[in-house]
N, C-alpha and C positions, 0 to 999 in steps of 0.2 A: 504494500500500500504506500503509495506517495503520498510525502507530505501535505500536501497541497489539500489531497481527499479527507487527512486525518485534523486537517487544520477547518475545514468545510465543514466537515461532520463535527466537529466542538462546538464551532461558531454555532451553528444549526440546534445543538442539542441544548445551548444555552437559550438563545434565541426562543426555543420552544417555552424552556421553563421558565422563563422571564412573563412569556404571556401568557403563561397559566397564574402568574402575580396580580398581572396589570389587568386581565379581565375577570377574576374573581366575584371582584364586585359588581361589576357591569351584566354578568351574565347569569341566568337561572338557569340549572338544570332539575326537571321536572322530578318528583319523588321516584316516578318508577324508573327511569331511564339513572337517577343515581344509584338507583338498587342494582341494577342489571350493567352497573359500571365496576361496584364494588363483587357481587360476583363474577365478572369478566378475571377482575384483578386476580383473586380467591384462583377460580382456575388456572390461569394462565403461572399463578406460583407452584401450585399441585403440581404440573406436568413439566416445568421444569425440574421439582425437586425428584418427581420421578422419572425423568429422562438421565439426570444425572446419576441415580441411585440404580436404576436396572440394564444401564446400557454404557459399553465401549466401544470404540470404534465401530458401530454401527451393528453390534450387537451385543448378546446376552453375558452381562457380565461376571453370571455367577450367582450363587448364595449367597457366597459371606457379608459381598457390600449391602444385598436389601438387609439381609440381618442386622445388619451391626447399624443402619438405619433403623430397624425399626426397634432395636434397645435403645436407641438416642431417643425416639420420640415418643418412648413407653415412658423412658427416663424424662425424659421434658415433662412430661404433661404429669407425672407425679411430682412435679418441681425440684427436681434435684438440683444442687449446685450446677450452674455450664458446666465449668470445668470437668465434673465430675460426669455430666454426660457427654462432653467430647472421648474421657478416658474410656466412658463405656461401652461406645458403637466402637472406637480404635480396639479396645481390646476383643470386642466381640468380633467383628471383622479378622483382626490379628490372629486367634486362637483359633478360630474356623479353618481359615487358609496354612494353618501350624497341623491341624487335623487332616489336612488333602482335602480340604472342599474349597472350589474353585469361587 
């Protein structure tokens, strides 16, 4: 990528968030269409965390990583310290693939 495109695209991606400042106030978006903004958002993070979590180079990347995901996000959502569930998906994923599962 040339500079020039990565310089474009900054300009562009500021430019954007700048007028999502400036028109805030100016513009209403109706109840439903906020609703079906903030679910847009809601999915559009689900399938990245699950593209990242079940897929490598354009396929299946095993057990251990969804595992060791979804001890992070067992672990999350009983609130455990971060730290302590970053250590817990790493270890889980770790031990899996210390077992032979891919």
């Amino acid at each position: 990528m040339t500079w020039t495109a990565v310089l474009v695209l900054g300009v562009g991606t500021y430019l954007m968030r700048l007028s999502g400042l400036l028109l805030r106030g100016r513009v209403e978006v109706p109840e439903r269409v906020q609703r079906l903004l903030d679910l847009g958002a809601t999915a559009l993070l689900v399938a990245l965390a699950a593209t990242a979590a079940l897929t490598e180079g354009g396929g299946f990347t095993g057990w251990a990583r969804p595992a060791g995901v979804a001890v992070g996000a067992l672990s999350a959502l009983l609130k455990v310290p971060f730290v302590l569930v970053v250590l817990l998906a790493a270890g889980t994923t770790a031990g899996l693939r210390l077992l032979g599962i891919p």
